[in-house]
PAFIRO-499124 format. One record per residue (C-alpha): residue number from 1; residue in three letters; x, y, z. Coordinates in Angstrom, 2 decimals. Layout:
# residues N
 pos code       x       y       z
 NUM  Ala       X       Y       Z
...
***
This chain:
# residues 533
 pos code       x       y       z
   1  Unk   18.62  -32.70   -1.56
   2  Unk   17.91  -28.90   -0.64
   3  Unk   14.76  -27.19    0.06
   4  Unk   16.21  -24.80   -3.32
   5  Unk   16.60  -28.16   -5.32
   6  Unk   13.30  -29.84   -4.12
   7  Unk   11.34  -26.52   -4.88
   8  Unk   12.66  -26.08   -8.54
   9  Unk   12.10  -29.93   -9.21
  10  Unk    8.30  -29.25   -8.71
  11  Unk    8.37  -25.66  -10.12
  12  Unk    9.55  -27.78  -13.57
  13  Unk    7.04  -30.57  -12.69
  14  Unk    4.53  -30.44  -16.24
  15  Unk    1.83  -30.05  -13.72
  16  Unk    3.13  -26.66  -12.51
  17  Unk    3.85  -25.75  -16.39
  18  Unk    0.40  -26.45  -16.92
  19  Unk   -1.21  -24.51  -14.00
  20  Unk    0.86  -21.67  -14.72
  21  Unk   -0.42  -21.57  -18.27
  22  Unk   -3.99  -21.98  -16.64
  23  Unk   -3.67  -18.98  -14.62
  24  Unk   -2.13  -16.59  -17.48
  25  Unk   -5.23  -17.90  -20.13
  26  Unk   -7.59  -17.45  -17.55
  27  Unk   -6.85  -14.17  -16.17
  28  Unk   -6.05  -12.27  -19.33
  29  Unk   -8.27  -14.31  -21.52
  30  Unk  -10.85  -16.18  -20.46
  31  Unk  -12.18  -13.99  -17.69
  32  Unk  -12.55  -11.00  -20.80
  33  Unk  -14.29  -13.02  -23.41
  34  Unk  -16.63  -15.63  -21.08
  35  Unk  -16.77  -14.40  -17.37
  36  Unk  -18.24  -16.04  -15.06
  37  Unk  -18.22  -18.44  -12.15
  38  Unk  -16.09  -20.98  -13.55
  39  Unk  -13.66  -18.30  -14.61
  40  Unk  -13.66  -16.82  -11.40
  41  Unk  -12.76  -20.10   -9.70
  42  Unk  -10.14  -21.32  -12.13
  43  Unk   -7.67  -19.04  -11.45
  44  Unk   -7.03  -20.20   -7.56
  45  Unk   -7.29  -23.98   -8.48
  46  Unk   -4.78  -23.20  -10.86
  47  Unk   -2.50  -20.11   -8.42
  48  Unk   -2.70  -22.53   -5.27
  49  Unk   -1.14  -25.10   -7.00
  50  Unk    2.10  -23.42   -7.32
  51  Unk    2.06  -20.84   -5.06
  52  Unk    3.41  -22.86   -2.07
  53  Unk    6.78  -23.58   -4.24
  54  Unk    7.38  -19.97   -4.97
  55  Unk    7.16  -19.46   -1.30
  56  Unk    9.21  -22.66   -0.30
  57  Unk   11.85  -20.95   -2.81
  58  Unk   12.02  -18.03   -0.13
  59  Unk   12.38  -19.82    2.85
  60  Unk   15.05  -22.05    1.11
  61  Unk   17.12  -19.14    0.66
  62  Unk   16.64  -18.02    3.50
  63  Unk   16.35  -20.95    5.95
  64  Unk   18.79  -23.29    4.39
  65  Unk   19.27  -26.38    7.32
  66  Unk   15.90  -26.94    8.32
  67  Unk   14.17  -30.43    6.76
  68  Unk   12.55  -30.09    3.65
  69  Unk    9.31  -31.90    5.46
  70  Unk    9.66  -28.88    7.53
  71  Unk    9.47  -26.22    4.91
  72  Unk    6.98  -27.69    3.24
  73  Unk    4.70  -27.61    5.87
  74  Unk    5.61  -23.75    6.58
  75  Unk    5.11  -23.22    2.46
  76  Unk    1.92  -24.91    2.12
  77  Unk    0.49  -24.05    5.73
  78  Unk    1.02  -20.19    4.88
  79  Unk   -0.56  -20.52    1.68
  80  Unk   -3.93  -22.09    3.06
  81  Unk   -3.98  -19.88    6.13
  82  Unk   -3.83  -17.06    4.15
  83  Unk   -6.18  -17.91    0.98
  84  Unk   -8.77  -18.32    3.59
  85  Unk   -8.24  -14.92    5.36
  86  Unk   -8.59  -13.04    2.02
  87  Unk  -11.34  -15.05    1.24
  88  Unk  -13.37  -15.27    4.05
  89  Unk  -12.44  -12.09    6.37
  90  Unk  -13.49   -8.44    5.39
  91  Unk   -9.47   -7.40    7.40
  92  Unk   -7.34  -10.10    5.37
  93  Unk   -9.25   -9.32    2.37
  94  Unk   -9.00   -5.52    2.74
  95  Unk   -5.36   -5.63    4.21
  96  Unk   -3.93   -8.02    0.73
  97  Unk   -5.84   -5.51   -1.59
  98  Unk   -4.29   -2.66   -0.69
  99  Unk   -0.85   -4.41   -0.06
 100  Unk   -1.13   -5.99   -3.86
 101  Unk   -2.34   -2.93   -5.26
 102  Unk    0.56   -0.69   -3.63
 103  Unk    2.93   -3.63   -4.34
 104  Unk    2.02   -3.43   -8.40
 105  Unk    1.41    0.30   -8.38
 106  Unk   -2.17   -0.41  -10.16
 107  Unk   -5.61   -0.77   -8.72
 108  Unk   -6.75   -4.42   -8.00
 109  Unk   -9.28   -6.36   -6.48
 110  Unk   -9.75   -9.51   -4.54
 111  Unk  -13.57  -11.11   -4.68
 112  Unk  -14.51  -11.63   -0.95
 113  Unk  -16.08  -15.36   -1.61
 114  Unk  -16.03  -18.06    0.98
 115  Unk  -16.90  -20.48   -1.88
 116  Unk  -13.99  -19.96   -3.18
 117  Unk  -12.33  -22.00   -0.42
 118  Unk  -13.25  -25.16   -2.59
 119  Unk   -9.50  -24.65   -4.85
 120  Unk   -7.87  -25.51   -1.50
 121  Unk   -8.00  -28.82   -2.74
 122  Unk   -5.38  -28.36   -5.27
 123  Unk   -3.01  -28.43   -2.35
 124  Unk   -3.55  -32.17   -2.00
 125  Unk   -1.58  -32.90   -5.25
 126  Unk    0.77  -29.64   -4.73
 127  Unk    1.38  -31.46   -1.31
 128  Unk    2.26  -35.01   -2.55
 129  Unk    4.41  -33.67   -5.49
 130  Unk    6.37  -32.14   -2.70
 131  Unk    6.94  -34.98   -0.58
 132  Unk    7.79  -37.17   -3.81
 133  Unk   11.51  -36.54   -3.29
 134  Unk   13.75  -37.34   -5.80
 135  Unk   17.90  -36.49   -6.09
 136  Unk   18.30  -33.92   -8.92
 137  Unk   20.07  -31.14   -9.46
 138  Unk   18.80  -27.51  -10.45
 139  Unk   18.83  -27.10  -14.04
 140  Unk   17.92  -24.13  -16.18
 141  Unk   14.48  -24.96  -16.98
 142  Unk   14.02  -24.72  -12.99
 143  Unk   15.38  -21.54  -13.16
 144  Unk   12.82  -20.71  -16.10
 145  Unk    9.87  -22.23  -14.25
 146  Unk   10.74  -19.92  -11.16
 147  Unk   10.43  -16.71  -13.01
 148  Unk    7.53  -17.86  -15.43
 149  Unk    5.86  -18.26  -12.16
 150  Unk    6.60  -15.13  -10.36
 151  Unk    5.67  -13.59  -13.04
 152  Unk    1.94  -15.32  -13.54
 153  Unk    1.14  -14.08  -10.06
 154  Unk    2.16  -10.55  -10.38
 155  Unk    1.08  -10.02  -13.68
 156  Unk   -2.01   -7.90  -14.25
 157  Unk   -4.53   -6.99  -17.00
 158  Unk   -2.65   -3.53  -18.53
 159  Unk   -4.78   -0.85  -17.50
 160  Unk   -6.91    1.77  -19.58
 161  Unk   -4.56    4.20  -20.77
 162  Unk   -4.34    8.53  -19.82
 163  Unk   -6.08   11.20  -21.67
 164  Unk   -3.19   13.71  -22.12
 165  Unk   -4.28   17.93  -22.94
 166  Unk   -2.14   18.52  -25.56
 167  Unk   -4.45   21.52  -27.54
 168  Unk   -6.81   24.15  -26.72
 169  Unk   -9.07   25.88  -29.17
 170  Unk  -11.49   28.99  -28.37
 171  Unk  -14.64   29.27  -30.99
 172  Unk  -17.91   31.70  -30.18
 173  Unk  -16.59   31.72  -26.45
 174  Unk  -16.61   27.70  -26.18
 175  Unk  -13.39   26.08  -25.38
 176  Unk  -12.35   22.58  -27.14
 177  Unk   -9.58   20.49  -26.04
 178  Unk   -7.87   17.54  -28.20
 179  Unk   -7.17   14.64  -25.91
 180  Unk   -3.90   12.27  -27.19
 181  Unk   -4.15    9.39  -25.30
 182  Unk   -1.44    7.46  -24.45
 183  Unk   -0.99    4.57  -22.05
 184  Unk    0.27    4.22  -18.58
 185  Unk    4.14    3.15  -19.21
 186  Unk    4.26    5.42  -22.56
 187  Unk    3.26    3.87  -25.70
 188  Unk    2.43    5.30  -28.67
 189  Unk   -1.27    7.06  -29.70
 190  Unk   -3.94    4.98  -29.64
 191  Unk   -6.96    7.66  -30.28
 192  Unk   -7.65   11.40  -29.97
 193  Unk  -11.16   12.22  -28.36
 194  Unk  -12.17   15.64  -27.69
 195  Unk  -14.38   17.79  -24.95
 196  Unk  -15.32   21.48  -25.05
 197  Unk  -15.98   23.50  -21.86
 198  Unk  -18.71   26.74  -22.07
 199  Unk  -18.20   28.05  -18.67
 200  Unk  -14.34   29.15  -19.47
 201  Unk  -12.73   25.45  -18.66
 202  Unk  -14.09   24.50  -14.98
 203  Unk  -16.69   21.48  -16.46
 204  Unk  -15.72   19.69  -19.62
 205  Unk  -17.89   17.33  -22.30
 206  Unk  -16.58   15.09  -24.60
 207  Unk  -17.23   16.20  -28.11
 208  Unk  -17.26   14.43  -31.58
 209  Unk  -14.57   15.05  -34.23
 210  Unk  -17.11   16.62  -36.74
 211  Unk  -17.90   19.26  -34.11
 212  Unk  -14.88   20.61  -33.18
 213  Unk  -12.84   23.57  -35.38
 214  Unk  -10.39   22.16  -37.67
 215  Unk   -7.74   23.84  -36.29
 216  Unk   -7.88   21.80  -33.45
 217  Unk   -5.67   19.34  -35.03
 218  Unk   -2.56   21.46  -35.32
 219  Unk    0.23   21.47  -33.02
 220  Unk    1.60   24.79  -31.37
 221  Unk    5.16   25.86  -31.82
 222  Unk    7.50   26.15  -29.01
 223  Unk    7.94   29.71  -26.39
 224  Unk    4.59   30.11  -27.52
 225  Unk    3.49   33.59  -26.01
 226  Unk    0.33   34.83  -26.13
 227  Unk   -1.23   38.43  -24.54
 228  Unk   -4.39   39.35  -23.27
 229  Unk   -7.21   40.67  -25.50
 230  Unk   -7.55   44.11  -23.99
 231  Unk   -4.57   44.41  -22.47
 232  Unk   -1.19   44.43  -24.51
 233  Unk    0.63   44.52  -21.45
 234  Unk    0.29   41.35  -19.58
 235  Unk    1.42   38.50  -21.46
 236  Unk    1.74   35.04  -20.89
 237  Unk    4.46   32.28  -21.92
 238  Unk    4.52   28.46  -21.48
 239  Unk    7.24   27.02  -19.58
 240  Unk    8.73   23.68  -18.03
 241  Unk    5.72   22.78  -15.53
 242  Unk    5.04   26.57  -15.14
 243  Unk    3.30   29.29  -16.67
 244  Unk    5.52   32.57  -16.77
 245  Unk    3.78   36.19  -16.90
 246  Unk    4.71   39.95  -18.02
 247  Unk    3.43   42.88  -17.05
 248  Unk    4.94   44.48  -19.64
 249  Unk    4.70   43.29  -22.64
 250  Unk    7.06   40.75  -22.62
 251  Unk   10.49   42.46  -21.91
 252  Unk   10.39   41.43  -18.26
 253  Unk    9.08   37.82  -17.46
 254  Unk    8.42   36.43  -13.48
 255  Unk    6.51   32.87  -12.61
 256  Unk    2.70   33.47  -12.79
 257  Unk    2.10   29.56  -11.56
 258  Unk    4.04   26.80  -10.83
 259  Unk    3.41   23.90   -8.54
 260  Unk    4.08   24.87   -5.31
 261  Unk    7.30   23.93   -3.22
 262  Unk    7.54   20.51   -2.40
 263  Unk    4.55   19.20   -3.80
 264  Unk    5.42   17.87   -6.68
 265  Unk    7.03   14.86   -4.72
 266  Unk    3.78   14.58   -3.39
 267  Unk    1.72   14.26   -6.57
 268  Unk    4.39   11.91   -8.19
 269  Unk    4.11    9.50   -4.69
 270  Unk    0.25    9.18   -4.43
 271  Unk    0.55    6.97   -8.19
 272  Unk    3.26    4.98   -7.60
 273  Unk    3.46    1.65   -6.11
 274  Unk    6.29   -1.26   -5.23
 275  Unk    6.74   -2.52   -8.74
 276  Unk    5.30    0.97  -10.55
 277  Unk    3.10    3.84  -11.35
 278  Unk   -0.08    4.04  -12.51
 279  Unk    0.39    7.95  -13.75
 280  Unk    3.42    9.53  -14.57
 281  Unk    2.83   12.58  -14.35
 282  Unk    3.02   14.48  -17.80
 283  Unk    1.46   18.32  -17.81
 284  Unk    3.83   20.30  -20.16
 285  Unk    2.47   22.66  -20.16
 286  Unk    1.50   22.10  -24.13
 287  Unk   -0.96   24.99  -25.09
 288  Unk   -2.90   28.26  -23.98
 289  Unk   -5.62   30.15  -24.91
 290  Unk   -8.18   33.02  -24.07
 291  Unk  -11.55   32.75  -23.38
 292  Unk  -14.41   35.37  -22.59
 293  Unk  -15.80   35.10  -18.83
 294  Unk  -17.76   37.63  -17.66
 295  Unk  -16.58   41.17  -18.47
 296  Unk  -13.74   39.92  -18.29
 297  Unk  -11.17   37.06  -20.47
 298  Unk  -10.11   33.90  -18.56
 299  Unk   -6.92   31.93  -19.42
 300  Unk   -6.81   27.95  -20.01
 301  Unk   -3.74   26.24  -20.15
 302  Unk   -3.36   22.57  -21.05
 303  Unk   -1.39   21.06  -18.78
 304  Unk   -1.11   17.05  -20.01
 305  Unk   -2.52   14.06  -18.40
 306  Unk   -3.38   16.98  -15.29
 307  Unk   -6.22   18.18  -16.64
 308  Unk   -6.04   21.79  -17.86
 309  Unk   -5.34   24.34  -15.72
 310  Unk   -7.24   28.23  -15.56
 311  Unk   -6.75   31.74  -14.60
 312  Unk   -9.83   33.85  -14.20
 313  Unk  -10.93   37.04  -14.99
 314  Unk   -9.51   38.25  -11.48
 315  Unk   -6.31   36.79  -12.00
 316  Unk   -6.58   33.21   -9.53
 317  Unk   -5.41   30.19  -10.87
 318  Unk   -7.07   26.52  -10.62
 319  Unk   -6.85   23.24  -11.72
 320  Unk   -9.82   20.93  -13.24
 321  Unk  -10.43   17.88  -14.56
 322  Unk  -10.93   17.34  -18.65
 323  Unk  -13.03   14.07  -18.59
 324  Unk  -10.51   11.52  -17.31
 325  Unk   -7.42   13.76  -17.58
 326  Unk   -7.43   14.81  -13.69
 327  Unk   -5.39   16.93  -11.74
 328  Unk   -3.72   15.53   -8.90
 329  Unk   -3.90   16.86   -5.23
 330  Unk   -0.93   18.77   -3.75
 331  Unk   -2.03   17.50    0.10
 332  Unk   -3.72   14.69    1.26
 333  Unk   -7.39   15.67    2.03
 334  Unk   -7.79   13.33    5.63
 335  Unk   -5.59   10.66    7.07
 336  Unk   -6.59    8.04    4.66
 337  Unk   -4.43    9.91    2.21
 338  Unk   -1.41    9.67    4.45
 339  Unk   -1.50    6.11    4.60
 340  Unk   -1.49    6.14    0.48
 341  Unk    0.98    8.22   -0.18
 342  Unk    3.35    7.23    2.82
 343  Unk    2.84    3.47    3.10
 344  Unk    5.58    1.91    3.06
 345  Unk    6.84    4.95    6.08
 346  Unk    3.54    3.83    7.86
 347  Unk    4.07    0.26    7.67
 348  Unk    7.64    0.52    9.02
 349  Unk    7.03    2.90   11.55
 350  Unk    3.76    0.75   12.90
 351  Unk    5.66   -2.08   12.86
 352  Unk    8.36   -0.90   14.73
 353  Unk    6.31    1.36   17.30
 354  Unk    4.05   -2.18   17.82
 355  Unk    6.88   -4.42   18.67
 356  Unk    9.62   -2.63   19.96
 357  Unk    8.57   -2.96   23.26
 358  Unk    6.92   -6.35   23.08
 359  Unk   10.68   -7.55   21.75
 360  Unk   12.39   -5.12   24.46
 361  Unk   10.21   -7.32   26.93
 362  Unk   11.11  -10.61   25.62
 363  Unk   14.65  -10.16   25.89
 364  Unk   14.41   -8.39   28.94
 365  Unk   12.23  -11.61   30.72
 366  Unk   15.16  -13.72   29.05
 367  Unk   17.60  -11.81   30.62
 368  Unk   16.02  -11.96   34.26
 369  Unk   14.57  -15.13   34.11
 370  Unk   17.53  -17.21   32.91
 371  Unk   19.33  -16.83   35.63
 372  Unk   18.25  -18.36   38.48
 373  Unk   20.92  -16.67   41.03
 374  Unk   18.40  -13.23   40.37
 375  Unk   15.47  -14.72   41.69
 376  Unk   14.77  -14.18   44.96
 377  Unk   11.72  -15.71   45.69
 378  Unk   11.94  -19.64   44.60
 379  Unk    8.52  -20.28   45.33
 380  Unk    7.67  -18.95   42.33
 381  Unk    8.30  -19.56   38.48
 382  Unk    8.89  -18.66   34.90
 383  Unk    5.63  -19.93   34.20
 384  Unk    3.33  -17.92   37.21
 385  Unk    5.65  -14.43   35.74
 386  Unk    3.89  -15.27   32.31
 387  Unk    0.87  -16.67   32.39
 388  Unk   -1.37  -13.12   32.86
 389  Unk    0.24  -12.08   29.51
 390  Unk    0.71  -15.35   27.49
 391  Unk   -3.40  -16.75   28.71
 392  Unk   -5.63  -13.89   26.98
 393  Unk   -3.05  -13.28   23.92
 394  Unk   -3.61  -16.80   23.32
 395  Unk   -7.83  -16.28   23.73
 396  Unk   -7.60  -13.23   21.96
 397  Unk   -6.10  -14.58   18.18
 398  Unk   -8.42  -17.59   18.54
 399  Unk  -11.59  -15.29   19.04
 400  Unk  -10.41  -12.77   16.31
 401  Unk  -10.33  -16.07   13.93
 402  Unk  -13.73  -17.28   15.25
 403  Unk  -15.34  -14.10   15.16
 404  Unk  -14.53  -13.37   11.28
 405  Unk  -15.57  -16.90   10.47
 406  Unk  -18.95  -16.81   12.39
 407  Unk  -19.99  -13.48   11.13
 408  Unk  -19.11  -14.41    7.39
 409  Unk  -20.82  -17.64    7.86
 410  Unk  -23.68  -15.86    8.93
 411  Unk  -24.30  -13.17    6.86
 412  Unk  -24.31  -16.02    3.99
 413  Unk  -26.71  -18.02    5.86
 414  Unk  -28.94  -14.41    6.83
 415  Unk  -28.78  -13.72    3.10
 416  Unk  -31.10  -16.01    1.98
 417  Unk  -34.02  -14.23    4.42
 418  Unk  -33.43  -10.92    3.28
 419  Unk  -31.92   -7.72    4.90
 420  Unk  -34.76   -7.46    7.78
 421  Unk  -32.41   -9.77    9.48
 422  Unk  -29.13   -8.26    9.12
 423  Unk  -29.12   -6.47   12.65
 424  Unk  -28.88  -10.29   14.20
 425  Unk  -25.80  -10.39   12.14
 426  Unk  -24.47   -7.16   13.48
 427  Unk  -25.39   -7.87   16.63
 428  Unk  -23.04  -10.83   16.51
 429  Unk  -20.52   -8.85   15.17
 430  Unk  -20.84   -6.40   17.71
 431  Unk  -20.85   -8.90   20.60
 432  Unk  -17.59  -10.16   18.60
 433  Unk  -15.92   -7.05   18.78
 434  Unk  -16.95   -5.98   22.52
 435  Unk  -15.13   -9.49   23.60
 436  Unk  -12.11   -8.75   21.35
 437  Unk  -11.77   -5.47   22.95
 438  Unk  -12.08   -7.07   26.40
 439  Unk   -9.35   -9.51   25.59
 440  Unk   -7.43   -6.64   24.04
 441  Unk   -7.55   -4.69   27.01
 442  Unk   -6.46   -8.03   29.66
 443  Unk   -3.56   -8.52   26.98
 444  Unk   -2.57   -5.57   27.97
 445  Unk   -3.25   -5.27   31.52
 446  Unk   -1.82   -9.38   31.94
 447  Unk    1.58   -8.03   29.89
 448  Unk    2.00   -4.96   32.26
 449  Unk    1.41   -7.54   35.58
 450  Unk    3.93  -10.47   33.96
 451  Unk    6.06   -7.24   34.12
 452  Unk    5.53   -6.54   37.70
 453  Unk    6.19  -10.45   38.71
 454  Unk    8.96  -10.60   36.64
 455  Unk   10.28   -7.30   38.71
 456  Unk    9.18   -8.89   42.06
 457  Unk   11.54  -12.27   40.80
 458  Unk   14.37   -9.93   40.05
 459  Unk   17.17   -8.68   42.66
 460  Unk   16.55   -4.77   41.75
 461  Unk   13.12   -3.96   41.10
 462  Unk   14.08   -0.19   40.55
 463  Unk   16.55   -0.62   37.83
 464  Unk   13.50   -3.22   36.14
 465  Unk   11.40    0.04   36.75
 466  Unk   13.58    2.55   35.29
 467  Unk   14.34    0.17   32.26
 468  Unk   10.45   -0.55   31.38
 469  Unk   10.22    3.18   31.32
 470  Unk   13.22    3.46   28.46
 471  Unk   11.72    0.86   26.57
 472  Unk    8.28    2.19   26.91
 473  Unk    9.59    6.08   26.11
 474  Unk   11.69    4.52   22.89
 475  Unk    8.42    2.55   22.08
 476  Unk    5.54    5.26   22.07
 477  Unk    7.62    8.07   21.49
 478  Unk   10.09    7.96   18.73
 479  Unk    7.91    6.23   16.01
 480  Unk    4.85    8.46   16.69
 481  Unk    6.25   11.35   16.86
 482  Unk    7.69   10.41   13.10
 483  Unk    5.11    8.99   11.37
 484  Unk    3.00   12.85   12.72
 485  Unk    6.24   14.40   10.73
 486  Unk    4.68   12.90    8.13
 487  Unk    1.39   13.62    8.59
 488  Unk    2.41   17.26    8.63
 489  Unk    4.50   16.70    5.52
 490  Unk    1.19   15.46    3.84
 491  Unk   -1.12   17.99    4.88
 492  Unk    1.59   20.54    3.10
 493  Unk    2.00   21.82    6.47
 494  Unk    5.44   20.87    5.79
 495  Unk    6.11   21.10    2.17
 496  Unk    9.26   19.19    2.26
 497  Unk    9.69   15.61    2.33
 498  Unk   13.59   15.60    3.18
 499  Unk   12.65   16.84    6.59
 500  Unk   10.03   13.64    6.91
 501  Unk   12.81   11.39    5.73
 502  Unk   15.61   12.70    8.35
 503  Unk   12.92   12.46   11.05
 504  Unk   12.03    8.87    9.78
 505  Unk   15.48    8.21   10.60
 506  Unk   16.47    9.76   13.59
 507  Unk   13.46    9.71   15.94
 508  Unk   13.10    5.59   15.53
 509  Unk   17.17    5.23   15.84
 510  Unk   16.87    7.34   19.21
 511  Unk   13.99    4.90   20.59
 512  Unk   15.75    1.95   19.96
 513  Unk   18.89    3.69   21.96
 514  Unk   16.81    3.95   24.58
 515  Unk   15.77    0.15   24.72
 516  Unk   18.95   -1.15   24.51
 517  Unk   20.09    1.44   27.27
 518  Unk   17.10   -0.12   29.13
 519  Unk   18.74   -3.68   28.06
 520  Unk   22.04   -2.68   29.55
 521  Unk   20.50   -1.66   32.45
 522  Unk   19.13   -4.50   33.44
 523  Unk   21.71   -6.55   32.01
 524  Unk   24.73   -5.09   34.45
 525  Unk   22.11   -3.74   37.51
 526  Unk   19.24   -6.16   37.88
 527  Unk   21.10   -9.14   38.40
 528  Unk   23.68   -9.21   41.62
 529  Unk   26.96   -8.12   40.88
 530  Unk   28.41  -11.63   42.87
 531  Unk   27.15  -13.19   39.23
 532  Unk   27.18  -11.26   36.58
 533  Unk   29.52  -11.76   33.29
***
């Protein structure tokens, strides 16, 4: 029997039906009507039961000889390993927010309790279901179970839906706006709330329906123009995300505001997730109107689910919010909001800029240490070339686990005494860090001297040289200098994002030319030409 075949024959297990149900109740029921602890826990008896086969599904597909004992033990091991980061570390908890809520394109949060650590249990029977092999064949109800499941664990309370500005009234110099509001993936109507605004549209109220005008209720026609109060001349006309103007009178007509180039990619990215958005973006424009400001008459546009949008008396246009109907940015306002809107780019780009070299250096030590003809000095081995690299990586994950699990332990048990004694907490945690950064630091001091032994083993220490200084030019240069491409692009100092997306592509293909030209070098140089393929 298969990994695949053992994995559906416990997804279809009554047991798994019934935690699956469990889950669903719980987290769109039960934790709406009655929440509380027992809620709270119920779900991740009920998720951790199943889990583990939804991820031994994956690695069956994708590992397909290794023993199903084998898998298992991956499956389950992942799952416990990583229940306890999110629950018990402030970086796994933090790091599996923001990766579920980008995944699901919706906000979402994970409950930081160490408590919670008690539903590990339902891996015990999870665990023995596994190992209770039996021949069968995947049937259709396995199939069914599979996506049931997936399903349970993505699946998310819908949330509240979008005020849209779809009408604009102006009464005794007070502006009222009629609010449809319709939900995130469409939907029809659900209510209409209204605001009014009494400083020309920049702060907004809600209002009641008996004090608004009753005209307010009305929908505007289409190529709805409308001119200014004291001046016949300069008109205004709705258009497809734009507002068109005429300076006179409507025979001539130019673009009076529009979103500006390129940044409408941007507003549509910072909503969307994996699996979704959680605003698609819907401003019209729908309506217009004057209102008196000043000496002078200011215009307010509706513009959707963006809020409405308003030219003053001296002719500058701005966005504002209309209670929960807000405008969204055109540039990201500090680096946070690069990571949002360019995650996935930011991910990649880390990912690749963190172990290019690392994996340059592996296959480069395989290359020069496997053959024993390039060493010159036998009084030394594989393992002396290593050990300043392999000795403080090791020290340094144990600590970061130890460190996260002493300070958590101990701000529960400092909690109890009140906050006076906080600082010994973040004194620990300071001690904590100051040794991970030490560790950090010989990681990468012991990987640069395994580099230098593993040169003094090889025949041509220059051509080891020159090839460490590819790989660590492809490495720190080429993804860098990318992901600051898009940096620029979301800062609007470049408005375009087809320039971030070529240099995504071409500056991280050129690094990794230059590792495998490193590669080659030391593949047909380092090693004497008496024995090389």
């Amino acid at each position: 029997m298969s990994t695949l075949e053992n994995s559906l024959r416990c997804l279809r297990h009554p047991i798994t039906w019934l935690s699956i149900g469990l889950l669903v109740i719980n987290d769109h029921v039960l934790k709406v009507l009655v929440p509380s602890w027992l809620t709270g826990k119920l779900s991740d008896f009920a998720g951790l039961y199943f889990f583990p086969f939804l991820l031994a599904v994956a690695f069956g597909l994708v590992i397909r000889r290794a023993p199903i004992k084998t898998i298992g033990a991956l499956a389950f091991g992942i799952t416990a390993l990583w229940f306890t980061l999110i629950k018990t570390t402030i970086w796994g908890n933090g790091m599996t927010e923001e990766f579920v809520s980008r995944l699901l394109g919706v906000p979402v949060q994970i409950v930081l309790d160490p408590t919670d650590l008690i539903a590990l249990v339902s891996l015990f029977p999870a665990w023995r279901l596994w190992n209770r092999q039996k021949q069968t064949q995947p049937t259709r109800l396995g199939w069914v179970a599979l996506g049931v499941a997936s399903l349970a664990v993505l699946a998310t309370t819908p949330p509240p839906p979008l005020p849209v500005v779809k009408r604009l009234v102006s009464s005794e110099n007070i502006v009222y706006a009629r609010l449809d509001q319709q939900s995130y993936y469409g939907g029809s109507t659900l209510n209409v709330p209204y605001a009014s605004s009494s400083d020309g549209g920049f702060t907004w109220s809600s209002q009641s329906a008996q004090t608004v005008p009753s005209g307010i209720d009305s929908e505007r026609g289409e190529q709805f123009v409308l001119c200014h109060p004291t001046d016949s001349k300069l008109c205004f006309r709705l258009g497809n995300e734009q507002v068109d103007q005429s300076n006179d009178g409507g025979t001539t007509w130019q673009v009076g505001w529009n979103i500006p180039l390129g940044r409408k990619v941007y507003m549509d990215r910072i909503h969307c997730g994996l699996l979704g958005c959680t605003k698609t973006i819907n401003m019209g424009p729908y309506d217009m109107v004057f209102v008196r400001q000043g000496d002078g008459y200011a215009l307010d546009v509706a513009l959707g689910n963006e809020g409405v949008l308003v030219r003053t008396a001296d002719g500058k246009w701005n966005r504002f919010a209309v209670l929960a109907a807000e405008p969204s940015p055109y540039a990201a306002q500090n680096i946070s909001g690069v990571f949002s809107v360019a995650f996935i780019e930011t991910g990649f780009l880390a990912l690749l800029g963190f172990l290019e070299f690392p994996v340059f250096s592996i296959i480069a030590w395989i290359i020069l240490l496997s053959n024993p003809a390039s060493v010159q000095d036998p009084k030394h081995s594989r393992r002396w070339a290593l050990k300043p690299f392999l000795l403080p990586v090791a020290l340094f994950l144990v600590s970061c686990v130890l460190t996260e699990a002493l300070t958590m332990g101990l701000s529960m048990f400092l909690f109890s005494f009140g906050n006076n004694l906080g600082q010994i907490n973040d004194m620990v945690y300071t001690l904590g860090g100051i040794i991970l950064l030490l560790l950090a630091i010989a990681s990468v001091v012991g990987f640069f001297i395994s580099w230098a032994r593993v040169a003094q083993l090889s025949a041509n220490r220059r051509v080891v040289w020159q090839a460490v200084g590819l790989g660590l030019l492809g490495s720190f240069l080429g993804p860098p200098l990318a992901w600051g491409v898009w940096v620029l692009w979301a800062f609007n100092i470049i408005p375009l994002i087809e320039i971030s997306n070529l240099a995504c592509l071409v500056l991280p293909l050129g690094s990794l030319l230059l590792a495998l030209l490193g590669l080659t070098m030391i593949r047909r140089h380092a090693i004497p030409k008496s024995i090389a393929p």
